[in-house]
C-alpha positions in Angstrom: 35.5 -89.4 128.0 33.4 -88.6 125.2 31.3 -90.8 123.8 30.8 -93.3 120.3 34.7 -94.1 120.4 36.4 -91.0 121.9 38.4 -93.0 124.4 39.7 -94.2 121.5 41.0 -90.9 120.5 42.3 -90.2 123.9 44.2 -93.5 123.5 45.9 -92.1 120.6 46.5 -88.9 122.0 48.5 -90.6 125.6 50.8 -92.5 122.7 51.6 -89.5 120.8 53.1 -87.8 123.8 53.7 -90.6 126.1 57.4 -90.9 124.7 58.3 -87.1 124.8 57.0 -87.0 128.8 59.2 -90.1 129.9 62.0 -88.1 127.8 60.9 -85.1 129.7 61.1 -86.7 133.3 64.0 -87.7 132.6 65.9 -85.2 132.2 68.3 -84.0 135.1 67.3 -87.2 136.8 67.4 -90.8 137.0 64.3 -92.7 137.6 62.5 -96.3 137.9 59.8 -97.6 136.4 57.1 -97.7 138.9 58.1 -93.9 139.2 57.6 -92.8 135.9 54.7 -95.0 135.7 53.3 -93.7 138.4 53.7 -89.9 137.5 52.1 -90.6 134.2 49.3 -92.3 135.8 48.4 -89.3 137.6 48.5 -87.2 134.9 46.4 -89.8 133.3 48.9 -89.6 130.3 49.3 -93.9 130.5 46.4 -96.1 131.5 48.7 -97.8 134.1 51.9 -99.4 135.0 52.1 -102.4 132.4 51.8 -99.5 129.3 55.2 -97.8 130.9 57.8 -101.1 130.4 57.1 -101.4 126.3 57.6 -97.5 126.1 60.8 -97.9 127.9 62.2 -100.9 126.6 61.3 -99.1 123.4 63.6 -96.0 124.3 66.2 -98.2 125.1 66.6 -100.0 122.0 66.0 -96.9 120.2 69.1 -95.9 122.2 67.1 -92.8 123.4 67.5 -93.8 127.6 70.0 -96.2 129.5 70.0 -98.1 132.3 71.6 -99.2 135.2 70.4 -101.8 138.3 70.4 -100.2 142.1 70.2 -101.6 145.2 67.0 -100.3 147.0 66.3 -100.1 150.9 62.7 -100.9 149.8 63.2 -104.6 147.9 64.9 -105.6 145.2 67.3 -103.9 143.0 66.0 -101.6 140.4 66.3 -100.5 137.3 67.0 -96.9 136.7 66.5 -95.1 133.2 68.5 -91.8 132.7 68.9 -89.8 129.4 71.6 -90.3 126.6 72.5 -88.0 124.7 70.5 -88.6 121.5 66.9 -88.9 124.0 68.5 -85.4 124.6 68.3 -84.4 121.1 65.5 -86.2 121.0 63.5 -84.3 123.6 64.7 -80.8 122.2 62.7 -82.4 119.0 59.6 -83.1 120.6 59.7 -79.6 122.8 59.4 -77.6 119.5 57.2 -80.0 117.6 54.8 -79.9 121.0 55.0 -76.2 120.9 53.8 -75.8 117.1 51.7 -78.6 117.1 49.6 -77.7 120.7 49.2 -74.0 119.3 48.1 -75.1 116.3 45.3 -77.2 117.4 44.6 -74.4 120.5 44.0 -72.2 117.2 41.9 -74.1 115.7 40.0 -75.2 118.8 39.4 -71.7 119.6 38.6 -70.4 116.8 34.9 -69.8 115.6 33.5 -72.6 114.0 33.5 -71.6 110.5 37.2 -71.5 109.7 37.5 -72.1 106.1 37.5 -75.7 106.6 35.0 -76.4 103.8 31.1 -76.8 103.4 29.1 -77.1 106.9 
């Protein structure tokens, strides 16, 4: 993490894309919580398993995933989020407004430092 407030940016970053990768996850395939939690967690795109509930209770309302309680061999029932068709739509979305946006900022990343951003 970089230092003088960058977590701060990374913070901003995770919540930017956090939304389009539980869409992404998704897709083709039911999942829990703890499992989408925990497969953002690795890829250290949430900070841990309370930041994953908002997000999805957020989808839900927004109509973009639904859900449905299963029994579990492990415990309890739980809740599985799958898809609908607007998160569908929704997804497509965020695929090409990653894909313009990420080479964008790749461009600009690797470009030489003077590139016509103003006075140095």
């Amino acid at each position: 993490m970089l230092e003088d407030g960058g977590s701060l940016s990374l913070v901003q970053l995770r919540r930017g894309v956090a939304d389009g990768c539980v869409l992404a996850l998704l897709e083709g395939q039911e999942r829990y919580g703890f499992d989408l939690a925990k497969v953002l967690s690795q890829a250290q795109l949430i900070a841990g398993e309370g930041t994953i509930y908002p997000l999805l209770a957020r989808l839900r309302r927004d109509g973009l995933v639904d859900t449905v309680w299963r029994e579990s061999t492990e415990g309890p029932p739980r809740r599985y989020y799958a898809l609908t068709p607007a998160g569908s739509t929704q997804l497509a979305q965020f695929r090409l407004q990653w894909t313009r946006f990420s080479a964008a900022v790749s461009a600009l990343l690797d470009s030489p430092s003077d590139n016509g951003g103003g006075p140095s």
